[in-house]
N, C-alpha and C positions, 0 to 999 in steps of 0.2 A: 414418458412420451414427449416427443418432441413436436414442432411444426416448423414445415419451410414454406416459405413464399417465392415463387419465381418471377422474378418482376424484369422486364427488357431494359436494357441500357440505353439504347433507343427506338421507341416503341414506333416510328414510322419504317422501319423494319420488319415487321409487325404483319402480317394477310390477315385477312380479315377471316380467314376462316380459321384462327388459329388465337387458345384462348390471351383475354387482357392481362391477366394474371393468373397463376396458377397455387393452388395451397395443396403439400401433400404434410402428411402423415409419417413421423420417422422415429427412427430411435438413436441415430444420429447425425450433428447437421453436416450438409454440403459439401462433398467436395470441391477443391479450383481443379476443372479441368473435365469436371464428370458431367456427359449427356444427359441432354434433358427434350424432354418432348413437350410439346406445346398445343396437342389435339391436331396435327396435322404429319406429313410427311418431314418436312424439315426436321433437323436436328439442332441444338444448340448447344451452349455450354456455358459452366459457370465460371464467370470471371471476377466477382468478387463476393462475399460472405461478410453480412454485420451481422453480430447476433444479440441478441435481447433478454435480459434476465427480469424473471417476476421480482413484482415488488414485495409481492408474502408470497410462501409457499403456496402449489397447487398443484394439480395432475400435470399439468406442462411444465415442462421443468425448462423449455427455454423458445424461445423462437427464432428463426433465423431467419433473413433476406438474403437470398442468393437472386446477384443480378447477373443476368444472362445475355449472349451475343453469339452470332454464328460464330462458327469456327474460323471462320480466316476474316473475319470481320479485325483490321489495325485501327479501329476508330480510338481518340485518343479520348483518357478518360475525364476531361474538360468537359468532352462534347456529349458526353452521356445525359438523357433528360433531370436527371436525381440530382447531377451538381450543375449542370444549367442552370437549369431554372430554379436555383435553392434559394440564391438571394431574395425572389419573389413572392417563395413561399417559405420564411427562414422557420416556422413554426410548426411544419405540417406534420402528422403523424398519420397511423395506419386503423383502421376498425375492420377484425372481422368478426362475423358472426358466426357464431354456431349452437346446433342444437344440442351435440355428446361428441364423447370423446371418440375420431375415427371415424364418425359421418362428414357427408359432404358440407363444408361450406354452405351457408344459405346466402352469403354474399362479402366482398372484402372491397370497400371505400376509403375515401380518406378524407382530411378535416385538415383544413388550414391552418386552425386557429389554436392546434394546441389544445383542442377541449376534451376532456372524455365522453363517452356515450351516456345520454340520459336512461338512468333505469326507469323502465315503466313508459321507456319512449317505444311504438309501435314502427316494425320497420316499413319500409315504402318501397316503390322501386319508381324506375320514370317509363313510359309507352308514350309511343309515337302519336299526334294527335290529328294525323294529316294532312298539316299545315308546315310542308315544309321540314327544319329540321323543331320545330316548337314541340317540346315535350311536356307532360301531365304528370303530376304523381297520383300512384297509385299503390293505393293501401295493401299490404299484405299480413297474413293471417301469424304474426309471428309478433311479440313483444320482449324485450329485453329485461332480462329478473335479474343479473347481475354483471360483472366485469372484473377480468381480472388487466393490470397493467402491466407491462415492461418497456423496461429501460436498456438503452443500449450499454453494450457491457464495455465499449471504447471507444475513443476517440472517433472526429469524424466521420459520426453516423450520418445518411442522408434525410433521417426522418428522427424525429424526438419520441419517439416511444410505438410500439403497437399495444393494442387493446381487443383481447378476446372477449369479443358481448356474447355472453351465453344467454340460449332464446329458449323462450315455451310457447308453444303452440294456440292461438287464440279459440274459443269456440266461433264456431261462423259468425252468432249474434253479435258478438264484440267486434268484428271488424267495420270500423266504419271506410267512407268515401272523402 
Protein backbone atom coordinates (compact mmCIF):
# COMPACT_ATOMS: atom_id res chain seq x y z
CA UNK A 1 0.00 0.00 0.00
CA UNK A 2 1.03 3.20 -0.98
CA UNK A 3 -0.12 7.00 -0.19
CA UNK A 4 -0.20 10.21 -2.32
CA UNK A 5 -0.53 13.58 -1.19
CA UNK A 6 -1.98 16.13 -3.61
CA UNK A 7 -0.61 19.41 -2.67
CA UNK A 8 -1.15 22.87 -5.26
CA UNK A 9 1.80 24.46 -6.77
CA UNK A 10 0.18 27.43 -6.00
CA UNK A 11 -2.42 27.31 -3.53
CA UNK A 12 -3.90 30.97 -4.25
CA UNK A 13 -5.34 29.12 -7.19
CA UNK A 14 -7.01 27.19 -4.67
CA UNK A 15 -11.50 27.95 -4.06
CA UNK A 16 -12.17 27.83 -1.02
CA UNK A 17 -14.53 25.16 -1.56
CA UNK A 18 -12.14 22.87 -2.72
CA UNK A 19 -9.83 20.68 -0.30
CA UNK A 20 -6.00 22.28 1.19
CA UNK A 21 -4.63 19.05 0.51
CA UNK A 22 -5.66 15.96 -0.43
CA UNK A 23 -4.36 12.13 0.82
CA UNK A 24 -5.45 9.11 -1.21
CA UNK A 25 -4.80 5.61 -0.84
CA UNK A 26 -2.93 3.63 -3.90
CA UNK A 27 -1.05 0.83 -5.00
CA UNK A 28 0.90 2.79 -7.28
CA UNK A 29 2.26 6.46 -7.16
CA UNK A 30 1.20 9.38 -9.52
CA UNK A 31 1.21 9.76 -12.71
CA UNK A 32 2.83 13.47 -14.73
CA UNK A 33 -0.21 14.28 -16.53
CA UNK A 34 -3.18 12.21 -14.63
CA UNK A 35 -6.33 14.18 -13.31
CA UNK A 36 -7.04 14.83 -10.07
CA UNK A 37 -10.10 16.17 -8.33
CA UNK A 38 -10.02 18.34 -5.45
CA UNK A 39 -13.73 18.15 -3.88
CA UNK A 40 -15.11 20.37 -6.31
CA UNK A 41 -15.87 20.72 -10.16
CA UNK A 42 -12.42 21.88 -11.37
CA UNK A 43 -10.03 19.41 -12.69
CA UNK A 44 -6.27 19.47 -12.24
CA UNK A 45 -3.18 17.75 -12.93
CA UNK A 46 -0.02 16.35 -11.74
CA UNK A 47 3.09 18.15 -12.63
CA UNK A 48 5.45 16.83 -10.56
CA UNK A 49 6.03 13.62 -8.25
CA UNK A 50 8.76 13.37 -5.20
CA UNK A 51 8.53 10.20 -3.53
CA UNK A 52 9.52 9.05 0.05
CA UNK A 53 10.98 5.91 1.16
CA UNK A 54 10.53 4.51 4.91
CA UNK A 55 13.21 4.52 7.11
CA UNK A 56 12.31 0.62 8.42
CA UNK A 57 9.98 -1.41 6.72
CA UNK A 58 6.10 -1.12 7.23
CA UNK A 59 2.68 -1.40 5.52
CA UNK A 60 3.37 1.64 3.35
CA UNK A 61 5.84 0.90 1.37
CA UNK A 62 6.31 4.54 0.09
CA UNK A 63 4.72 8.02 -0.05
CA UNK A 64 4.52 10.34 -2.67
CA UNK A 65 3.83 14.18 -3.21
CA UNK A 66 2.35 14.84 -6.38
CA UNK A 67 2.17 18.64 -6.88
CA UNK A 68 -0.61 19.73 -8.82
CA UNK A 69 -1.90 22.82 -11.28
CA UNK A 70 -4.58 23.34 -13.76
CA UNK A 71 -4.24 22.22 -16.95
CA UNK A 72 -3.22 25.10 -19.08
CA UNK A 73 -1.75 26.75 -15.93
CA UNK A 74 2.37 28.02 -17.73
CA UNK A 75 3.22 29.14 -14.19
CA UNK A 76 7.01 28.70 -14.06
CA UNK A 77 8.20 26.23 -11.57
CA UNK A 78 10.29 29.18 -9.46
CA UNK A 79 6.92 30.51 -8.66
CA UNK A 80 5.33 27.53 -7.29
CA UNK A 81 4.78 28.08 -3.26
CA UNK A 82 7.15 24.66 -2.37
CA UNK A 83 10.18 26.39 -3.94
CA UNK A 84 9.23 30.01 -3.18
CA UNK A 85 9.10 29.96 -0.16
CA UNK A 86 11.83 27.11 0.70
CA UNK A 87 14.61 29.34 1.58
CA UNK A 88 12.23 30.49 4.55
CA UNK A 89 11.18 27.36 5.52
CA UNK A 90 14.67 25.21 4.34
CA UNK A 91 13.59 22.59 7.12
CA UNK A 92 10.01 21.81 6.91
CA UNK A 93 8.58 18.54 6.59
CA UNK A 94 5.03 16.86 6.36
CA UNK A 95 2.68 14.97 9.53
CA UNK A 96 -0.03 12.96 8.69
CA UNK A 97 -2.08 11.26 10.94
CA UNK A 98 -3.89 8.20 10.70
CA UNK A 99 -5.92 5.77 12.47
CA UNK A 100 -5.34 2.23 9.84
CA UNK A 101 -4.54 1.41 6.96
CA UNK A 102 -7.16 2.95 4.03
CA UNK A 103 -9.24 5.16 6.38
CA UNK A 104 -9.58 8.74 6.10
CA UNK A 105 -6.91 11.03 7.29
CA UNK A 106 -7.66 12.49 10.60
CA UNK A 107 -5.56 15.41 9.43
CA UNK A 108 -2.03 16.25 7.45
CA UNK A 109 0.26 19.61 8.83
CA UNK A 110 3.40 20.52 8.67
CA UNK A 111 6.41 21.54 11.10
CA UNK A 112 9.10 23.86 10.14
CA UNK A 113 11.48 22.69 12.29
CA UNK A 114 12.36 19.48 10.97
CA UNK A 115 10.97 17.67 14.26
CA UNK A 116 9.18 14.58 14.29
CA UNK A 117 5.76 14.01 16.01
CA UNK A 118 5.70 13.56 19.74
CA UNK A 119 4.41 10.12 20.80
CA UNK A 120 1.84 10.37 23.42
CA UNK A 121 1.40 14.10 22.05
CA UNK A 122 -2.56 14.43 21.87
CA UNK A 123 -3.81 15.89 18.66
CA UNK A 124 -5.61 19.46 18.46
CA UNK A 125 -7.22 21.24 15.86
CA UNK A 126 -7.70 25.36 15.77
CA UNK A 127 -11.77 27.01 15.89
CA UNK A 128 -12.57 30.30 15.28
CA UNK A 129 -12.89 32.28 18.55
CA UNK A 130 -14.98 35.23 16.98
CA UNK A 131 -12.64 37.66 17.22
CA UNK A 132 -11.76 38.31 13.97
CA UNK A 133 -9.40 35.82 12.33
CA UNK A 134 -7.82 34.79 16.40
CA UNK A 135 -7.94 31.15 16.54
CA UNK A 136 -8.13 28.54 19.85
CA UNK A 137 -6.81 25.14 20.05
CA UNK A 138 -8.88 22.64 20.56
CA UNK A 139 -8.33 19.35 21.96
CA UNK A 140 -9.27 16.22 20.02
CA UNK A 141 -10.15 12.81 21.11
CA UNK A 142 -7.16 11.14 19.22
CA UNK A 143 -3.27 10.57 20.70
CA UNK A 144 -0.42 9.54 18.75
CA UNK A 145 1.15 5.79 19.79
CA UNK A 146 3.64 5.65 17.17
CA UNK A 147 5.38 7.02 13.67
CA UNK A 148 6.77 5.78 11.06
CA UNK A 149 9.45 8.26 8.85
CA UNK A 150 10.37 8.78 5.30
CA UNK A 151 12.84 10.21 3.37
CA UNK A 152 12.90 11.52 0.04
CA UNK A 153 14.21 9.08 -2.30
CA UNK A 154 16.07 12.01 -4.49
CA UNK A 155 17.39 14.98 -4.94
CA UNK A 156 15.50 18.27 -4.65
CA UNK A 157 12.91 17.38 -2.56
CA UNK A 158 10.67 20.30 -1.44
CA UNK A 159 10.22 19.03 2.09
CA UNK A 160 12.70 16.83 4.32
CA UNK A 161 10.80 13.87 5.11
CA UNK A 162 6.89 12.94 5.66
CA UNK A 163 5.83 11.31 8.92
CA UNK A 164 2.83 8.98 9.22
CA UNK A 165 1.63 9.43 13.10
CA UNK A 166 -0.54 6.57 13.63
CA UNK A 167 -3.43 7.46 16.38
CA UNK A 168 -5.73 5.66 18.84
CA UNK A 169 -8.63 6.72 19.81
CA UNK A 170 -8.93 8.63 23.49
CA UNK A 171 -11.75 7.60 25.85
CA UNK A 172 -13.94 10.92 26.42
CA UNK A 173 -12.39 11.12 30.12
CA UNK A 174 -8.84 11.61 28.81
CA UNK A 175 -9.45 14.45 26.57
CA UNK A 176 -8.68 17.44 28.17
CA UNK A 177 -9.25 21.46 27.21
Amino acid sequence: MQITLFKYCQEQQRELNEFPIRLAWAEAPPQLGQAVGMGHQRRWQVVQVHSFTPETEGAISAVHLALIALPDDGSDQADWDCWRYRHLVPQENIYVHLEDIGLPELGIGFNCLNQPPLVGQQLFAAEATGEGTKLRPRMRPWQIERYDSYQPSQEGCPYTAVHLSWCRALSHELVTA
